[in-house]
VOPAGU-2260 file (C-alpha; in pm, 1 decimal, decimal comma):
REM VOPAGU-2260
SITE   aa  ch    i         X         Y         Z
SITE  UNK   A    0    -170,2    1408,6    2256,4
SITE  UNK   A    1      -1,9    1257,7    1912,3
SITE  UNK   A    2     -30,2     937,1    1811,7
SITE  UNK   A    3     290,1     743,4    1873,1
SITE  UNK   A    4     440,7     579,9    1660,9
SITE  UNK   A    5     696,9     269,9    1698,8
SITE  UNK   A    6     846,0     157,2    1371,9
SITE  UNK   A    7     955,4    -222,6    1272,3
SITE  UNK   A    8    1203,1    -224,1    1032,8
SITE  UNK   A    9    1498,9      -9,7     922,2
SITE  UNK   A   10    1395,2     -95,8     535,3
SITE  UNK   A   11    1455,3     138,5     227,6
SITE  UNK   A   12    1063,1     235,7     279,9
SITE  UNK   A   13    1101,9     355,7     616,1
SITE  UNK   A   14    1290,9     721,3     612,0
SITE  UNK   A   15     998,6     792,1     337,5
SITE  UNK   A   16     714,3     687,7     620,4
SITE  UNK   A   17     904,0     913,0     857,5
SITE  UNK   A   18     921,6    1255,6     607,0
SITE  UNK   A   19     552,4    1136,2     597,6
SITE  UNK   A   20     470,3    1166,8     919,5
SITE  UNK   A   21     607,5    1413,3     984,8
SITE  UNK   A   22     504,4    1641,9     681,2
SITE  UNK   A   23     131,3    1462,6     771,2
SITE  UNK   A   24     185,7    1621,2    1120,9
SITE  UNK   A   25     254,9    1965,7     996,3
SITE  UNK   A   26     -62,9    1965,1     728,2
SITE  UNK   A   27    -265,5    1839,8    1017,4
SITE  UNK   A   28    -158,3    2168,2    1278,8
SITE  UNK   A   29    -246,8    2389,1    1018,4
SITE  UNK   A   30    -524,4    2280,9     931,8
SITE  UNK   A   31    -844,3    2395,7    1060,9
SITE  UNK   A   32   -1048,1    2059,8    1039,1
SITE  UNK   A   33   -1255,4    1885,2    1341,4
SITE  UNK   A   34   -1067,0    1840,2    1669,6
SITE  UNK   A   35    -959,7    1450,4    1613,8
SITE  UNK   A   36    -758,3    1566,5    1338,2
SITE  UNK   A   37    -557,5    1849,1    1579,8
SITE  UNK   A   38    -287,0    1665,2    1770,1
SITE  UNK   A   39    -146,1    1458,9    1474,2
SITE  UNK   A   40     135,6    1187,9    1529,0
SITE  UNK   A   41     479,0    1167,6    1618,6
SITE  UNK   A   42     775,2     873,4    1521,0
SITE  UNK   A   43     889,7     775,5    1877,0
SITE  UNK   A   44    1089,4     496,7    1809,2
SITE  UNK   A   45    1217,4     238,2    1555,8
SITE  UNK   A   46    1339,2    -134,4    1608,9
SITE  UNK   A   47    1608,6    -352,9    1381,0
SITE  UNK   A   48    1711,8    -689,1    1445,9
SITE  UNK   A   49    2049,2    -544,1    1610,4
SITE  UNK   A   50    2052,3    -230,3    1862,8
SITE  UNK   A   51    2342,5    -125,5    1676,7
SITE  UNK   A   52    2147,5    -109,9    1327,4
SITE  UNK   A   53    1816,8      76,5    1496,9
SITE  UNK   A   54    2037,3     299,4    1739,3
SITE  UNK   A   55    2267,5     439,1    1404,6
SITE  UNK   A   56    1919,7     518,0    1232,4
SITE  UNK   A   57    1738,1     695,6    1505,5
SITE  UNK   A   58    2035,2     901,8    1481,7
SITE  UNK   A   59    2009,3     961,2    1163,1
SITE  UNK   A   60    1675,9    1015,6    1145,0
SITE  UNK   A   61    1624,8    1167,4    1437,1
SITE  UNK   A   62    1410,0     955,1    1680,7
SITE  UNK   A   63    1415,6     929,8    2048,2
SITE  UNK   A   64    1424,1     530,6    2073,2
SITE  UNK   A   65    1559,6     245,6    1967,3
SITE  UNK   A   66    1502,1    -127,2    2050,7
SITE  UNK   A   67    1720,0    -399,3    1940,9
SITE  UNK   A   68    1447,8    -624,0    1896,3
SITE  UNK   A   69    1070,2    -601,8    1708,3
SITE  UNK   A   70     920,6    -764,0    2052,9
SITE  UNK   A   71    1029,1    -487,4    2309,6
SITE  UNK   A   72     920,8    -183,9    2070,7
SITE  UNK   A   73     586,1    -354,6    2077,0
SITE  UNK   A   74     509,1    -397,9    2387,2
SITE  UNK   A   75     643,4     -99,3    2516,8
SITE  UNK   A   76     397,1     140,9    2699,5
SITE  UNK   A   77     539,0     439,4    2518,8
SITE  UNK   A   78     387,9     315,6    2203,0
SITE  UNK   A   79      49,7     359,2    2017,6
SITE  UNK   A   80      72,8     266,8    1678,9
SITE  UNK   A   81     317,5      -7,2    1526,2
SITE  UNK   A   82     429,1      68,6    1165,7
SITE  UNK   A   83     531,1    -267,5    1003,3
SITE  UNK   A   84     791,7    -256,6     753,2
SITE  UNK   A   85     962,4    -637,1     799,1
SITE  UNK   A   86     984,7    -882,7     535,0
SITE  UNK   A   87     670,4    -970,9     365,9
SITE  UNK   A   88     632,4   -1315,4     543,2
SITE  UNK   A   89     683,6   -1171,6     841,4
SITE  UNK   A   90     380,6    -915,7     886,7
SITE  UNK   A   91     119,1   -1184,4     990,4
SITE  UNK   A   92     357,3   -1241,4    1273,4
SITE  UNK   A   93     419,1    -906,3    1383,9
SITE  UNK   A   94      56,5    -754,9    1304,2
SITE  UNK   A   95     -77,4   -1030,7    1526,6
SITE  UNK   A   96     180,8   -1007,5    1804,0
SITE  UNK   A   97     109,4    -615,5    1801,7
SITE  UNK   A   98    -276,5    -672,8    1843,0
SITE  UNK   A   99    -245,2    -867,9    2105,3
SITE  UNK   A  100     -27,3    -628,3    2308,5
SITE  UNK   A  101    -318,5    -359,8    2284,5
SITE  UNK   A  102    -166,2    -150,5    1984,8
SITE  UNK   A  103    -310,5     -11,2    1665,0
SITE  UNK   A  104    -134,6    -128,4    1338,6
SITE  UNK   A  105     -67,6       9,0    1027,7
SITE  UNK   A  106     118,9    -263,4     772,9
SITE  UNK   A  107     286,4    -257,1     458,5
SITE  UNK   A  108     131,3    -430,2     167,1
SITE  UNK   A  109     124,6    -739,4      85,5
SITE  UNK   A  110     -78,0    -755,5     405,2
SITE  UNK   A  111       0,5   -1130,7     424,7
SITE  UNK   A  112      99,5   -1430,2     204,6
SITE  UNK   A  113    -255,3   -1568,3     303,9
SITE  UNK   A  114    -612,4   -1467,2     304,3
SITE  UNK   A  115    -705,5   -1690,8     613,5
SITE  UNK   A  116    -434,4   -1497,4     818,9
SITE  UNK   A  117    -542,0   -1146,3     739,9
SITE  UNK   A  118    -875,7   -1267,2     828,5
SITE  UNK   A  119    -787,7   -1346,4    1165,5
SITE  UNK   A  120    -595,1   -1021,9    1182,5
SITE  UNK   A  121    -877,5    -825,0    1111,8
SITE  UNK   A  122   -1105,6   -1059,3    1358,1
SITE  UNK   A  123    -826,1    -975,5    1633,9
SITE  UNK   A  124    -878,2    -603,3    1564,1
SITE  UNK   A  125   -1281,1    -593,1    1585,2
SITE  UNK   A  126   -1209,2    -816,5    1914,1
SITE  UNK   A  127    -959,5    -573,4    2103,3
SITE  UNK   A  128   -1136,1    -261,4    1944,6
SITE  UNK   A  129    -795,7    -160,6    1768,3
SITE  UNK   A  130    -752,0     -35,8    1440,1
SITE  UNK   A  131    -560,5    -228,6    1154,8
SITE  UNK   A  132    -472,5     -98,8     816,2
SITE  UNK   A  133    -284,1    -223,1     528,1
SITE  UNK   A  134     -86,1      69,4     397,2
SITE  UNK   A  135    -210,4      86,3      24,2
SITE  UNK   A  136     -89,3     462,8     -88,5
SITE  UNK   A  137    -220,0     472,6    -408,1
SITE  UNK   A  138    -604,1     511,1    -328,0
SITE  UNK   A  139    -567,9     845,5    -122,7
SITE  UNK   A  140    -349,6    1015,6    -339,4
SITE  UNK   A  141    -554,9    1357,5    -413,2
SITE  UNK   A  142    -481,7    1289,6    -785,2
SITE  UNK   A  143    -660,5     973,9    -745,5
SITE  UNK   A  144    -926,5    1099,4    -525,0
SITE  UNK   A  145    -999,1    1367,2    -795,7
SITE  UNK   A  146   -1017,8    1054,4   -1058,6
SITE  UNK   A  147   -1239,8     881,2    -868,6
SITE  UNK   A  148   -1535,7    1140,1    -882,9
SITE  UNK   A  149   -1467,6    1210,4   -1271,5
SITE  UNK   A  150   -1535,8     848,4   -1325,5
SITE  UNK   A  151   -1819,3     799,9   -1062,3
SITE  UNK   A  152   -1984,4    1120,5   -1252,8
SITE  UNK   A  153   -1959,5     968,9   -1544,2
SITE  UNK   A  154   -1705,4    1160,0   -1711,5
SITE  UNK   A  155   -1537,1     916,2   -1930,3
SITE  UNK   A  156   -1881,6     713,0   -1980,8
SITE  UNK   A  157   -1794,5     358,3   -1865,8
SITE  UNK   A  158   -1445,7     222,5   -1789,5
SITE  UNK   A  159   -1428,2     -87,5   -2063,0
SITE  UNK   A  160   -1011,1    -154,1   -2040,1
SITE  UNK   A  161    -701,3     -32,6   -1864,2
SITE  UNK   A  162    -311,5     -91,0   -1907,6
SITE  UNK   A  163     -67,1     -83,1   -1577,1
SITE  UNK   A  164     298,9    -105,4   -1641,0
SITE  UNK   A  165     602,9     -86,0   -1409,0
SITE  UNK   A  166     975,5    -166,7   -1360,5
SITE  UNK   A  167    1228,4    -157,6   -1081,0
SITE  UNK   A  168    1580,5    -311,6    -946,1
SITE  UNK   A  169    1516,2    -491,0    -675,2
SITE  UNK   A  170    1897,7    -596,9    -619,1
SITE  UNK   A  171    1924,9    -478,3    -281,7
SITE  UNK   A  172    1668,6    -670,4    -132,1
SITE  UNK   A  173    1813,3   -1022,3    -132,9
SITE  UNK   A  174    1503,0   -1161,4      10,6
SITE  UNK   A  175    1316,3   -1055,3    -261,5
SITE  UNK   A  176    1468,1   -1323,5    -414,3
SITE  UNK   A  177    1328,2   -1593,6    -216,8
SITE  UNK   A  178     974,6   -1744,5    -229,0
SITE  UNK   A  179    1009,2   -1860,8     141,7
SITE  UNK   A  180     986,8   -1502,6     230,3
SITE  UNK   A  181     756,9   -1315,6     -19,4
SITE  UNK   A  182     956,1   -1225,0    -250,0
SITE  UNK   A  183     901,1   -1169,0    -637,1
SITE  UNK   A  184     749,4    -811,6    -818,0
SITE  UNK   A  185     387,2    -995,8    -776,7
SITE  UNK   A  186     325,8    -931,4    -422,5
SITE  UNK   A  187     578,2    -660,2    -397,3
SITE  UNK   A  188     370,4    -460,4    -679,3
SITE  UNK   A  189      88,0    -655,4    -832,9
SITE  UNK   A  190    -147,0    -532,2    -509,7
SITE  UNK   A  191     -92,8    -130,2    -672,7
SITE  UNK   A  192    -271,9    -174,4    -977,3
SITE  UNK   A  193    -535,6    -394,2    -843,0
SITE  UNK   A  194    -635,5    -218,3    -556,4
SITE  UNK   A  195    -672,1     122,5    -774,7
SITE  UNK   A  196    -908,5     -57,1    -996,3
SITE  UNK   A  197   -1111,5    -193,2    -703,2
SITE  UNK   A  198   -1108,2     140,1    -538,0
SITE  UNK   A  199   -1179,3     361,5    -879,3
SITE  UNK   A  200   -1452,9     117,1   -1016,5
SITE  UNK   A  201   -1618,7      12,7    -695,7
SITE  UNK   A  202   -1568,7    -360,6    -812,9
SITE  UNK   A  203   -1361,0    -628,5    -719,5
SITE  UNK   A  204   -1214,7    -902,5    -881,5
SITE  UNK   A  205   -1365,3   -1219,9   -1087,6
SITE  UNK   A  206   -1150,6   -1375,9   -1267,5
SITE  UNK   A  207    -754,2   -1364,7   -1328,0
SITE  UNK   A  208    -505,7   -1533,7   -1552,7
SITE  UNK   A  209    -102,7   -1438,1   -1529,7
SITE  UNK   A  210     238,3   -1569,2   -1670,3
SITE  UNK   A  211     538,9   -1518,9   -1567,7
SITE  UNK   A  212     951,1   -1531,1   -1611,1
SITE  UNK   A  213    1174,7   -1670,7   -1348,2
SITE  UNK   A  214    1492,6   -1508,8   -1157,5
SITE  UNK   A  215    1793,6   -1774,3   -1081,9
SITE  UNK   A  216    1618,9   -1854,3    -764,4
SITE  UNK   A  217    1296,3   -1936,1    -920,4
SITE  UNK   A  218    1104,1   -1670,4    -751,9
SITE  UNK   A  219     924,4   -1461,6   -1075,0
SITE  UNK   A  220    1163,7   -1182,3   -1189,3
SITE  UNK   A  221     885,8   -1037,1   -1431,6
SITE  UNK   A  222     482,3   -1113,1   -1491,6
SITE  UNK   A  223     206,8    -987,0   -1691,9
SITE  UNK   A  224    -136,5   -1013,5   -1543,3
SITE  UNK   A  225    -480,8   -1004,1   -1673,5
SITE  UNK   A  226    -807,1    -946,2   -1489,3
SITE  UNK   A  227   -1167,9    -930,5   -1558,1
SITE  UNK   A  228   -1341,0    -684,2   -1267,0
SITE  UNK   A  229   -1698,3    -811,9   -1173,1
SITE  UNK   A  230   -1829,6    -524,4   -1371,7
SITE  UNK   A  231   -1687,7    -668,3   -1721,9
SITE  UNK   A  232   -1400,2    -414,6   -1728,0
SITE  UNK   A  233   -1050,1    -584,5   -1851,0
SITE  UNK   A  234    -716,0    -466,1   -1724,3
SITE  UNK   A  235    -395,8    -581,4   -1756,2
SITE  UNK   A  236     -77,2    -516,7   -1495,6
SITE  UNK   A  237     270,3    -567,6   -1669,3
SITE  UNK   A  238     568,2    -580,8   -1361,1
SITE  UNK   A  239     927,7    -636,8   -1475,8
SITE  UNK   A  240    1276,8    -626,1   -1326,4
SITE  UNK   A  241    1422,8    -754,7   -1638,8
SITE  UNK   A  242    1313,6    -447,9   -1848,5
SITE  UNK   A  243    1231,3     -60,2   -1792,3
SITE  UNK   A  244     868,6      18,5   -1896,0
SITE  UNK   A  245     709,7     385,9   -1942,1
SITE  UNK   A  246     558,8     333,9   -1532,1
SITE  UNK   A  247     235,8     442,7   -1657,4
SITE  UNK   A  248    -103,0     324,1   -1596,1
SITE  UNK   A  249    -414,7     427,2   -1847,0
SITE  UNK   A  250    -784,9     369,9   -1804,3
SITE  UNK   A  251    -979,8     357,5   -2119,2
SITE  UNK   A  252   -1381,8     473,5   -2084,9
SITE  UNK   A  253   -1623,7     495,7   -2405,1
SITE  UNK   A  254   -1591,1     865,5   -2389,2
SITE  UNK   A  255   -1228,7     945,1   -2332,7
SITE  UNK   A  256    -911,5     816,1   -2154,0
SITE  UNK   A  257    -715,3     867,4   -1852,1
SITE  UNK   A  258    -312,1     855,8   -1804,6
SITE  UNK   A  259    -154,2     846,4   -1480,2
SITE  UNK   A  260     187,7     892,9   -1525,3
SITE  UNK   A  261     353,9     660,4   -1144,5
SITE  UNK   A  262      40,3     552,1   -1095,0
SITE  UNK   A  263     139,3     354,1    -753,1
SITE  UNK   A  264     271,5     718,5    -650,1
SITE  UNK   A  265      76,0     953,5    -879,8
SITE  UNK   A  266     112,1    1351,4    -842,0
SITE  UNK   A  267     -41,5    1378,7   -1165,7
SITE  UNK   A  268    -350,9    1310,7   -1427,0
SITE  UNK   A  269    -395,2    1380,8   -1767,4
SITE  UNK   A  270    -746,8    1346,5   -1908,9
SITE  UNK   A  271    -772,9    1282,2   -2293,0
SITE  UNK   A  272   -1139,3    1336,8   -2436,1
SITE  UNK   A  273   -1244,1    1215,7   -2793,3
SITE  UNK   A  274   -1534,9    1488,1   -2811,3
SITE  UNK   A  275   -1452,4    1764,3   -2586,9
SITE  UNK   A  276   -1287,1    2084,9   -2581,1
SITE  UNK   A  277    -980,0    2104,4   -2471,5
SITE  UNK   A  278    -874,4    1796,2   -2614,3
SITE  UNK   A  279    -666,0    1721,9   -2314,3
SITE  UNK   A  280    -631,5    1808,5   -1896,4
SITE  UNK   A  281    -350,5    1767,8   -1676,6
SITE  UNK   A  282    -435,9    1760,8   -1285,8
SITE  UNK   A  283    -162,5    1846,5   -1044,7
SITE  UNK   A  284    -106,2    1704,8    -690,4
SITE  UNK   A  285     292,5    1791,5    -641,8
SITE  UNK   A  286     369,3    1628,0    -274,7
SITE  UNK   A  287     702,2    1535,6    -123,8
SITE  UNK   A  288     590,6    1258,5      78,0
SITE  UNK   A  289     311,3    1101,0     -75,5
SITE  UNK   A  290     249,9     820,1     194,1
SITE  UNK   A  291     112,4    1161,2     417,1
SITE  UNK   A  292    -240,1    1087,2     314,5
SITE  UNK   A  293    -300,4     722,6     407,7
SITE  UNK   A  294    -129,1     837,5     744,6
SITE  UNK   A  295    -359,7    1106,7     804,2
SITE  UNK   A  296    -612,0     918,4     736,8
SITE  UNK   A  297    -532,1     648,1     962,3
SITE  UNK   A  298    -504,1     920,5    1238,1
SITE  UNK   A  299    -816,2     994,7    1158,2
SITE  UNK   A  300    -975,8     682,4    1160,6
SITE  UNK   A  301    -802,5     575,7    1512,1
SITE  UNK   A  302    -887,6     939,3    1667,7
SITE  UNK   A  303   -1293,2     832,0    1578,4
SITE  UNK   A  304   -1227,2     472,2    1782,1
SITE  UNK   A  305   -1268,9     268,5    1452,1
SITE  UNK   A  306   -1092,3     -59,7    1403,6
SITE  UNK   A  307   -1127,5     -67,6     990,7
SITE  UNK   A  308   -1043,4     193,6     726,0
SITE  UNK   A  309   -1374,4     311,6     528,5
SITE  UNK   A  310   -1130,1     305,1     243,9
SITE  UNK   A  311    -887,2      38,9     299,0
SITE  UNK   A  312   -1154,7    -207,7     396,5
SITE  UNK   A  313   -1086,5    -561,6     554,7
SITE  UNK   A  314   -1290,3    -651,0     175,0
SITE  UNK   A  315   -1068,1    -493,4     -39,4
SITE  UNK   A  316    -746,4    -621,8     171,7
SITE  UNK   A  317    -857,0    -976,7     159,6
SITE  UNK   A  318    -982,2    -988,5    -178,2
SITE  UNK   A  319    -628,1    -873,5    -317,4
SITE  UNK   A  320    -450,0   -1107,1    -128,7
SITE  UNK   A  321    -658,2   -1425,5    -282,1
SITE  UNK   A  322    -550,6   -1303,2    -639,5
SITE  UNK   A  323    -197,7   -1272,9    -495,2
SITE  UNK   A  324    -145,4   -1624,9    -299,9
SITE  UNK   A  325    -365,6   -1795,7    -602,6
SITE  UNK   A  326    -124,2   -1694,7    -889,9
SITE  UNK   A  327     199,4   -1765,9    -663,9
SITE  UNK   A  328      57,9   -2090,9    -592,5
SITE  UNK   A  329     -25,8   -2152,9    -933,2
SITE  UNK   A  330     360,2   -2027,4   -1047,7
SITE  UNK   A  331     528,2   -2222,8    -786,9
SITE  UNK   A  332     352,5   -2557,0    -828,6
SITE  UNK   A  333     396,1   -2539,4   -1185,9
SITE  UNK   A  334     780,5   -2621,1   -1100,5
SITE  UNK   A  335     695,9   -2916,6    -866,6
């Protein structure tokens, strides 16, 4: 039987986790892999704050249900998986309320706006034997996956620095203009660069320092962060939504360098070697929906009766979210 799927959240992100699922679902019947990977999922409804909103995009989109509230969708029997797509300061609330009515979760990034509540999320999990994710797409992108062993091999000799830049509009979102509610480029993209590095380098963070410029509402419009990894390697992340950057990230090793052109979404790789014939080497992962892999491997997980990722661990999740909540606090009591 699929894994169903009830969706909270009509947000900009959400026809993209639908095309995923449903391009994840095709990949998985083809495929020939063991049997928990076989029956793949299915989006079986979606919830907005008004019937009329979710009704008009399961139209659109094509799904059998709608709710006109987040609380029915969850706790309907119909329903095996909740996909949390709310406003940021609104996922504790949802991932917990979801938990407690028996369902898996899988929720958007920033997980929470505090580490103490994604603890207890995590704790409710292990407790009901359900499985909780955040959805962090950047670590199973195949590109990625592929950089990971180069660099684990020893390919570039040791990783010493890397560079993470990015720019977007975020005019649409008038939330994302307010503190109250998570707002700001820091948690909405500060979590991509930094979760890469801990997933790449096997390290975490020990130490990081960040400044930032301010919108009108006082919520941080552009930032540039530095961190030092617990194995000595430096890397900056440079977020704006005042300027357009090159959206590149590179990751400089004593041998060579790697540049991952999108790095939050990255389809591609190019290798650059001082020493080493050819000079250069482009990898290629071309995908139309490149949220597919985290889903599948959430399937996968849940099919196996496991309430953590291997991948996305509760670790990596919680670690992220310290660096997160300690610059914000550190940016908004700076204006006290």
């Amino acid at each position: 039987m699929k894994l169903r799927i009830g969706i909270l959240s009509t947000a900009s992100i959400v026809p993209r986790f639908i095309g995923a699922v449903r391009a994840a679902d095709k990949a998985v019947s083809s495929s020939s892999a063991g049997s928990f990977l076989t029956e793949g999922c299915t989006v079986a409804a979606l919830a907005s704050r008004s019937y009329e909103t979710a009704s008009e995009k399961a139209r659109l989109w094509n799904i059998p249900s709608a709710y006109g509230n987040y609380e029915d969708l969850i706790h309907s029997p119909d329903i095996d998986v909740i996909y949390i797509a709310v406003i940021n300061s609104e996922h504790y609330r949802f991932a917990k309320a979801a938990l407690e009515a028996g369902k898996h979760v899988l929720c958007e990034k920033p997980f929470t706006l505090d580490p103490g509540q994604a603890r207890e999320l995590f704790s409710l999990a292990r407790k009901n034997r359900l499985f909780l994710m955040e959805m962090q797409k950047t670590v199973f992108l195949p590109v990625i996956q592929k950089l990971k062993k180069l660099i684990q091999i020893g390919e570039f000799g040791k990783i010493t620095m890397a560079d993470f830049s990015s720019s977007f509009d975020s005019g649409y979102n008038s939330w994302f203009f307010d503190a109250s509610k998570g707002g700001g480029p820091l948690y909405g993209n500060a979590s991509y660069s930094l979760q890469l590095m801990q997933y790449l380098l096997d390290s975490r963070a020990s130490e990081w320092v960040g400044l930032c410029t301010r919108s009108h509402t006082g919520v941080e419009d552009q930032f540039s962060l530095t961190v030092r990894m617990k194995n000595d390697t430096l890397y900056t992340n440079k977020t704006s939504m005042r300027s357009e950057t090159i959206h590149t990230g590179y990751l400089y090793g004593e041998k060579g360098y790697i540049e991952i052109p999108d790095y939050w979404k990255a389809r591609k790789a190019i290798l650059h070697y001082h020493a080493k014939e050819p000079h250069s080497v482009i990898l290629e992962e071309p995908c139309e929906f490149e949220l597919m892999y985290e889903i599948m491997h959430a399937e996968q997980c849940i099919r196996q009766g496991m309430t953590e990722s291997p991948v996305m661990t509760e670790e990596m999740t919680v670690s992220t979210i310290e660096v997160l909540t300690n610059l914000n606090r550190q940016w908004h009591s700076s204006r006290d």
